[in-house]
Structure formats: structure tokens, C-alpha cells
C-alpha atoms as one frame of an Amber mdcrd trajectory, in Angstrom:
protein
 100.774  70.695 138.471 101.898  74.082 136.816 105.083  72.805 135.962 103.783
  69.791 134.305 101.439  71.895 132.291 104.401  74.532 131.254 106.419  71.615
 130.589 103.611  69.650 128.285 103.287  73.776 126.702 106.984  74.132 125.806
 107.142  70.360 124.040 103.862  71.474 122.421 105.592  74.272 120.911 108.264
  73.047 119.846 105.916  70.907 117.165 104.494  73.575 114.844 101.300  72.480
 113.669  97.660  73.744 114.267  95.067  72.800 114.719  93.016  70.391 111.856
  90.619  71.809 109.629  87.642  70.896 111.673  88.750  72.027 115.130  89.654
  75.468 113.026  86.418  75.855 111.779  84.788  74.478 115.283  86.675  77.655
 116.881  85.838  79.876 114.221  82.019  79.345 114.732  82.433  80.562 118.432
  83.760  83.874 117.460  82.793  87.177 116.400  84.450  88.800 113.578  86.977
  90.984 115.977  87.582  88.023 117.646  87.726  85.926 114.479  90.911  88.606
 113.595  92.384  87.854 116.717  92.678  84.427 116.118  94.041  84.837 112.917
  97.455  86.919 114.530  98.397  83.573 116.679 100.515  80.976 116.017  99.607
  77.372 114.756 101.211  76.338 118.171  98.931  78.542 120.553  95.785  77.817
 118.500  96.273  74.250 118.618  96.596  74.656 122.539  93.821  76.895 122.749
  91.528  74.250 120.756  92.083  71.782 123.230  91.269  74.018 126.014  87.835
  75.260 124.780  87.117  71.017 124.119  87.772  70.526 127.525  85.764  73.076
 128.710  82.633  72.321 126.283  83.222  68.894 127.802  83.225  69.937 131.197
  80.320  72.781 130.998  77.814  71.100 128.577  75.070  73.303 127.890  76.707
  76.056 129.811  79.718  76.805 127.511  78.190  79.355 125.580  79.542  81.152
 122.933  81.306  83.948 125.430  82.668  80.600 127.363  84.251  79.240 124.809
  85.809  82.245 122.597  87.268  82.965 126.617  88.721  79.313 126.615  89.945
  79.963 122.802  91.645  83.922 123.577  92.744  83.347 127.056  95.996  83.936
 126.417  95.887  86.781 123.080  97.997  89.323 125.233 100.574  87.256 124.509
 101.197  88.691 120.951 102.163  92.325 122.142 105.455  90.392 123.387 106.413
  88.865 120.225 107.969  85.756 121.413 108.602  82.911 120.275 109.789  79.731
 122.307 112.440  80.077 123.895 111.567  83.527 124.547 108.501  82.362 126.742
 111.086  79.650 128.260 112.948  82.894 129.361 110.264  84.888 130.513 108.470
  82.794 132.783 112.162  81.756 134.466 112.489  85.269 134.846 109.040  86.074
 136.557 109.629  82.971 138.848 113.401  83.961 139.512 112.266  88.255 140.172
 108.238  87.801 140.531 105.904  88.881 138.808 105.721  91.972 140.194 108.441
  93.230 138.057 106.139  93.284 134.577 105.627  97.283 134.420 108.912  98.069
 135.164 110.035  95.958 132.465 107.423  96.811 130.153 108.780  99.999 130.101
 112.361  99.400 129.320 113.404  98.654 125.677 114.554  95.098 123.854 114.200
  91.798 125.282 113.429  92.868 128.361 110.090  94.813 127.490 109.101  91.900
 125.786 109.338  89.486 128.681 107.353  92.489 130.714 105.146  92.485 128.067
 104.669  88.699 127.912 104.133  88.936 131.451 101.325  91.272 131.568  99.543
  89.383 128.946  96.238  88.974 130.454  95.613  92.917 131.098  96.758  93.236
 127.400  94.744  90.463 126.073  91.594  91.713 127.952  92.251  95.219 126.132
  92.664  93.679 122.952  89.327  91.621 123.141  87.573  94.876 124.602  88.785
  96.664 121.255  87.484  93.955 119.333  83.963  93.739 120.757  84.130  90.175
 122.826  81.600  89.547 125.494  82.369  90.672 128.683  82.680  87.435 130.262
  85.414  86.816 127.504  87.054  89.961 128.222  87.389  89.174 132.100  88.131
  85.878 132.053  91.431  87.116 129.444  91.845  89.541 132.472  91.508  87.021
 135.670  92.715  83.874 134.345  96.271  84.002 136.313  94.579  85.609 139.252
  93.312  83.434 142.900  89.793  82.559 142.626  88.958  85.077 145.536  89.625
  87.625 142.561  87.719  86.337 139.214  84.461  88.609 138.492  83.534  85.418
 136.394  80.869  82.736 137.893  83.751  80.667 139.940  82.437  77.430 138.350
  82.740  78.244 134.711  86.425  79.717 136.146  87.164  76.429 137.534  86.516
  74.601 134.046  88.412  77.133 132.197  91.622  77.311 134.294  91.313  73.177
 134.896  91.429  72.890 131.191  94.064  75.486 130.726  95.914  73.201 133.273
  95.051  70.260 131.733
């Protein structure tokens, strides 16, 4: 399942478009204005993924995706800016996390060039959660940023509105 959705991610990318006018202004509603600023920094690509994720969930959650719920499903992945990556770059960062683990990220974060990119790429969730912190985001929104690559046993978040969010992240 993960490699089908990192697979379905890279071809994604590699087709540069956001998303439409409506689903823009759709996301836009769900934000507030620190957020809103956030969104603005990614790229077409990741917005047009992170559309479809926060669809999924409203589908899947109904009257419980609120506002917090859905700006979560929309900024999951934010941290990912601090690396400054583009394709390929996230190609080479996730081979190296599954080649070394995960467990590498600080170390890595700390050196200089490509490499503290691909540590900071892979401790995009702590960074994300900081960045939506800064910006004012609902708590909910700030942990799931946090949690979302973490075992269920671990989320802070209700474990049913982190089982629609990661399903549609999966999706």
C-alpha cells in the first residue's frame, strides 16, 4: 500500500498543475490567514495532492470534518518546504530513509548540502507542526502535522478522524 501511494505521488509530481480554481478557493475557505500563507509557499503539485486528501476526508467524516480537520488534511505535509526539494530530491530522500532508517534525520539535519535537506525532508512533520504552531492553526491541525507518520498507539488526535486522514493520505 505505501509504495503504491509513493508511486501514484512521484507520477503526480511529475505533472505540474494545481489544483482548479474552485478546489483553491474550497481550501482557502478552511484556513486561517497564517495558514492561508502557508499554503501559498507550496507547490501546484503538493496542493493539488493535498486537495484531494481533505475531499476524501470531508467525504469520509461528514459533519465531523471541521474546519481544524480539514486545514490538517490540507497542511499535513508543510514541513516539507524547510527541505527545498523538488522531485527527484524526495525520490532520493525517502530511498535514503528506507535504505539508513529514519532514525538518521537529526544527524543529517545537521550536516550541510544535500544531505541536510533530505534530513530536513525527513523530519517534516515536527517542522510542519512548528510552522502551523507559528502561524496560529488549531491544535488538532498542529498535531495531526506532528503524528501523521507515527503508529496509531501514538496520535494525540481522536484515532477515528486519524484513520480518515492517513486513509486519504494513502489513498
Amino acid at each position: 500500500m505505501r509504495v503504491r501511494h509513493l508511486l501514484r505521488r512521484f507520477l503526480g509530481s511529475l505533472v505540474p498543475v494545481g489544483p482548479g480554481a474552485a478546489d483553491d478557493a474550497w481550501a482557502r475557505a478552511h484556513f486561517l490567514s497564517g495558514e492561508e500563507a502557508l499554503w501559498d509557499q507550496l507547490g501546484r503539485a503538493d496542493r493539488r495532492h493535498a486537495v484531494g486528501v481533505a475531499r476524501r476526508v470531508e467525504r469520509a467524516l461528514g459533519h465531523e470534518a471541521t474546519r481544524p480537520v480539514i486545514a490538517a488534511a490540507l497542511l499535513h505535509d508543510v514541513g516539507k518546504l524547510d527541505a527545498r526539494l523538488g522531485t527527484y530530491g524526495r525520490v532520493v530522500a525517502t530511498l535514503s530513509a528506507a535504505a539508513a532508517g529514519r532514525h538518521l534525520a537529526d544527524a543529517w539535519a545537521e550536516r550541510r548540502g544535500l544531505t541536510r535537506r533530505v534530513g530536513l525532508y525527513l523530519k517534516h512533520p515536527e517542522l510542519g507542526a512548528d510552522r502551523l504552531a507559528l502561524a496560529g492553526s488549531d491544535p488538532l491541525t498542529v498535531a495531526w502535522a506532528r503524528e501523521h507518520h507515527l503508529p496509531e498507539e501514538a496520535w494525540s488526535v481522536p484515532s477515528h478522524l486519524g484513520r480518515a486522514l492517513r486513509a486519504a493520505d494513502d489513498d
